[in-house]
Structures are given as structure tokens and as C-alpha cells.
N, C-alpha and C positions, 0 to 999 in steps of 0.2 A: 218645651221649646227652649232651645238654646239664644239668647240676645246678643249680639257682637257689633261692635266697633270696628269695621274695618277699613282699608284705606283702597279696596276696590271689590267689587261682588263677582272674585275669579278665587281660585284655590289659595294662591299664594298669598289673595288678601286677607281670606279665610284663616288661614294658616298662622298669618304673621299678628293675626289679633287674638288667636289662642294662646299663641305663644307668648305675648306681651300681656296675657293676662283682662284684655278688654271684653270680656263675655260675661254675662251669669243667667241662672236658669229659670224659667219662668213656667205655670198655668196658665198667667194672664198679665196681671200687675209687674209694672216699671218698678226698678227698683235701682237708684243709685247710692253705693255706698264713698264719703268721701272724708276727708282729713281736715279739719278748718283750721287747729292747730295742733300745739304738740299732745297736748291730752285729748282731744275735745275732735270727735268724728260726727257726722252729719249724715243723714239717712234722707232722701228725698225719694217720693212714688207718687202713683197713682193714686189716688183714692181709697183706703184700707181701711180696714176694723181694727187690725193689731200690728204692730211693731215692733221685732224683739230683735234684742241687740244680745251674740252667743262669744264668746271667748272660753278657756279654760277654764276660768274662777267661774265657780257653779250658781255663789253667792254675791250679787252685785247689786246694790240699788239703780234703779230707775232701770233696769234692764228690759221691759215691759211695757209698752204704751197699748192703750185701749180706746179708743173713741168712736164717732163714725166719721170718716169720709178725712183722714189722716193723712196728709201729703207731706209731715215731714219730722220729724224726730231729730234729739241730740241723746249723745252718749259720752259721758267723762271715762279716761282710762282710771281704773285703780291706782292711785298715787305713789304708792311704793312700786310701784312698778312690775306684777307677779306677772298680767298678762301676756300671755305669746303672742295671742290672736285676735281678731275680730270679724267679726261678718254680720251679717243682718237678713232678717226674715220679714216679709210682708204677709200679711192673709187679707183676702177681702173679704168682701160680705156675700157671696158666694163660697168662701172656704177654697178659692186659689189661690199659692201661694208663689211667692216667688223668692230669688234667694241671693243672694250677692256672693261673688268672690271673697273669697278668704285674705283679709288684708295680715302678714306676719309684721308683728310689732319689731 
């Protein structure tokens, strides 16, 4: 399933919320990826088991959150600054997952 922000439920509203990047893809679980400040991104959802925050660098602490019934996660950028990217993954506790938009640093 595709999720969108859009600013009418017609083609061009369609269109115009691809294009501005307001979408990301889902099984089931909500999933909002967001900026709180310069280093420091914010993951909010539905209710999940896990939490994973993906960029380039393979190797990042706190990249991983585990619990039950998870509606929200933080993530610091790497301080030297290597990262390009960020996105974020939800799984719930059925194993649906959902996925955010790729934010380019």
C-alpha cells in the first residue's frame, strides 16, 4: 500500500504529493519519519515490535529499537557528518512492515 499526503483525492492531487515526496509504503503500520533538529530525527508509528533507522554507515549505534507496542523512536546523525541518507523501518508484531521516504542529508 502506498500512504500519501495529498492536497485533493483527484490525479493531480495524486501527483503533486509524489512528487513533493509526501508518500511512503506500507503492509499495515503508520509510519512518520521527521527532523527535530540538525542532528537528531524522530520516527513516530503505530504500534511495532521494531524500529530501525538505515543510512549508508552500516555501523551506527542505537540504529535498532526492540520493544512491544513502540510508537516512537529518536535517532542522532553520525557527528562527523559521513551520512547521505536516512529512512526508517517499522515491523509489527504480525511481521508488517512499513517504510518511510528516504530523507538525503
Amino acid at each position: 500500500i502506498t500512504m500519501l499526503e495529498a492536497d485533493a483525492v483527484e490525479a493531480l492531487g495524486v501527483a503533486g504529493a509524489i512528487r513533493a515526496g509526501r508518500f511512503y509504503s506500507t503492509q499495515g503500520p503508520e509510519i512518520h519519519l521527521e527532523q527535530v533538529s540538525e542532528m537528531r530525527f524522530r520516527v513516530r508509528c503505530t504500534p511495532v515490535s521494531k524500529i530501525v533507522f538505515l543510512s549508508n554507515l552500516p555501523w551506527t549505534p542505537n540504529r535498532v529499537q526492540k520493544g512491544d507496542g513502540l510508537t516512537e523512536a529518536y535517532f542522532d546523525l553520525d557527528p562527523k557528518g559521513h551520512e547521505t541518507f536516512l529512512r526508517a523501518e517499522v515491523t509489527d508484531r504480525n511481521g508488517r512492515c512499513g517504510w518511510s521516504n528516504i530523507i538525503m542529508l
